[in-house]
N, C-alpha and C positions, 0 to 999 in steps of 0.2 A: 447161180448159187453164191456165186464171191459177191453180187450186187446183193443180195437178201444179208449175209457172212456180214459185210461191211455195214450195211442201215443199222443189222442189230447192235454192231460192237457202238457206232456212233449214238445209238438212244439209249442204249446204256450206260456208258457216257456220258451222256449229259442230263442222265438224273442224276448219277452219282455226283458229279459235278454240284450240284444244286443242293442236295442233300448234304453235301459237307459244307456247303456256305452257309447253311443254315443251322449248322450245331456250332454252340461258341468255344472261342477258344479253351476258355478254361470254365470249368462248373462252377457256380456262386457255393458257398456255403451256407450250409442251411439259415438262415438268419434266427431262428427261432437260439440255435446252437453258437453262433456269434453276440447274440444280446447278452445272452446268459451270460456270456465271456466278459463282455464289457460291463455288465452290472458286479460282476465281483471285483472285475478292477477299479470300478468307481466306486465300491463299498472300501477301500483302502488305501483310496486316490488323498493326497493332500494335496490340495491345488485352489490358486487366489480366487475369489467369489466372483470375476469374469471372468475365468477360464471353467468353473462350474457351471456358468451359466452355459456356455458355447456346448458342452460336455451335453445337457439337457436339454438342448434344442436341437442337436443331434439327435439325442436319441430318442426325443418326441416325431423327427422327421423318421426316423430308423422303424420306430416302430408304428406307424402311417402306411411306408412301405412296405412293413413286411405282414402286415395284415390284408394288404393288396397282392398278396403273392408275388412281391416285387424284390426277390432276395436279391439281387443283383446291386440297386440301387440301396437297399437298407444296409448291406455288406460296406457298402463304400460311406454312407454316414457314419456307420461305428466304426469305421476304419478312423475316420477322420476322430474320431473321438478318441480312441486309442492313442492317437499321435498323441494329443493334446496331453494325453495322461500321463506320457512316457512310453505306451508300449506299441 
């Protein structure tokens, strides 16, 4: 019974084990809900005509990813897009 006691706690174990490696640390935000964000910052944005550019190819790449259900990676474009704006 303790050998049968011991197998189950150890495969128990190590799904749970696995199952927490596999959820990420933090949740993306929704990208759909971040774009919005950053288009109204950049509807208010004054910023020189290559820093608007970088700003647009951002979020030409932003929104590439996040029609790929790729919020993760579109989150960290507009992220960088944001910097560039001030915020």
């Amino acid at each position: 019974m303790k050998t049968l006691a011991a197998a189950l706690f150890l495969t128990t174990s190590a799904v749970l084990g696995t199952v927490s490696a596999t959820i990420p640390a933090h949740a993306a935000v929704p990208c759909e809900d971040m774009l919005k964000d950053m288009r109204a910052t950049k509807a208010t944005a004054k910023l020189a005509d290559a820093d608007m550019k970088k700003v647009d190819a951002l979020e030409a790449k932003a929104v590439e990813r996040c029609n790929a259900d790729d919020d993760t990676r579109s989150d960290a474009f507009l992220t960088d897009a944001m910097k560039i704006m001030g915020k």
